[in-house]
C-alpha positions in Angstrom: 0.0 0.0 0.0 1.5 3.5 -1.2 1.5 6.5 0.9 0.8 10.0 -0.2 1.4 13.0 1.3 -1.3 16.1 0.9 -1.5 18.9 2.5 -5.7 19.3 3.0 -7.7 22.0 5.0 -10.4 20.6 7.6 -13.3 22.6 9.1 -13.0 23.1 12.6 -15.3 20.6 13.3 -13.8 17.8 11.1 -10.8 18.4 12.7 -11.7 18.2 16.1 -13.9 14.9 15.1 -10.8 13.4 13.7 -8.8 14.6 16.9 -11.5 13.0 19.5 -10.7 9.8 17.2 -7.3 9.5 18.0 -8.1 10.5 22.2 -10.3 7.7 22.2 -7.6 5.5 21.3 -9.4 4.4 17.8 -6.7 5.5 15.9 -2.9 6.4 16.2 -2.7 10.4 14.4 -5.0 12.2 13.2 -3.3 11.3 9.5 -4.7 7.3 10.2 -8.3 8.8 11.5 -8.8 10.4 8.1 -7.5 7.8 6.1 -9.6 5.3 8.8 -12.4 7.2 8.0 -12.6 7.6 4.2 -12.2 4.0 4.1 -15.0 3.1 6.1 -16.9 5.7 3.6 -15.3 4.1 0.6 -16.6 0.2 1.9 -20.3 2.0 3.4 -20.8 3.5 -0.5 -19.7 0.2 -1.8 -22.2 -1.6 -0.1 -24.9 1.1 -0.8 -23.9 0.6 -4.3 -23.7 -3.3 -4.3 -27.6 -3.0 -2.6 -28.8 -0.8 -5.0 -27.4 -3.4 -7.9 -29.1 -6.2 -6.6 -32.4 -4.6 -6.0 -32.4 -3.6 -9.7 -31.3 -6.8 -10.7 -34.3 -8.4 -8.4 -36.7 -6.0 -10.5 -35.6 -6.7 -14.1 -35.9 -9.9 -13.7 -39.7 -10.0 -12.3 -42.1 -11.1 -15.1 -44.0 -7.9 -17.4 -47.1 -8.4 -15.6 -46.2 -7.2 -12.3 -44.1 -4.1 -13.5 -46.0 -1.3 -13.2 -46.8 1.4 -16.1 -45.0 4.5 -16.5 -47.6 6.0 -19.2 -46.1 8.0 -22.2 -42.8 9.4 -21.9 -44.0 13.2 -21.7 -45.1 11.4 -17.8 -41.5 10.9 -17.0 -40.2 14.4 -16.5 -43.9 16.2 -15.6 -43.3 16.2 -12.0 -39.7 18.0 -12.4 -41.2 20.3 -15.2 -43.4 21.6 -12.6 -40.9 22.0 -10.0 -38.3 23.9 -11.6 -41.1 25.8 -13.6 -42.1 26.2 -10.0 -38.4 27.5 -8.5 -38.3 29.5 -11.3 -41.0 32.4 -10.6 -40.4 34.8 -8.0 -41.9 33.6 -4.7 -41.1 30.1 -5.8 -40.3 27.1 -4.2 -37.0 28.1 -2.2 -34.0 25.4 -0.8 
């Protein structure tokens, strides 16, 4: 396993997060806490992603009969025409 050293900015936050890491004893430097951390990410979005697969797979392969119609394609993006048409005039839907 290669090393590389960046120099990277952390909120204040972050850091301190990373920092109670190490006093708890759950990792060695702050250095391993990040690179501990983004590889618990990495495996927790690999799994999401390896769910999300399967799931497909488990509906593609269910007979027509029980999928369930979409209509026309104009149905498809109506909902999200609406929104952004929505976002769009002043007074509009705000984030």
């Amino acid at each position: 396993m290669g090393v590389h050293k960046q120099s990277v900015s952390f909120t204040d936050a972050a850091f301190d997060f990373a920092r109670e890491l190490v006093e708890s004893g759950e990792y060695p430097n702050v250095s391993a806490a990040v690179s501990g951390e983004l590889a618990r990410a990495k495996a927790a979005r690999d799994k999401e992603r390896t769910l999300f697969e399967a799931e497909v797979q488990r509906r593609l392969a269910l007979p027509l009969d029980q999928w369930e119609p979409l209509g026309g394609p104009d149905r498809l993006t109506t909902d999200a025409r609406a929104h952004l048409a929505a976002r769009a005039k002043p007074g509009g839907v705000s984030r």
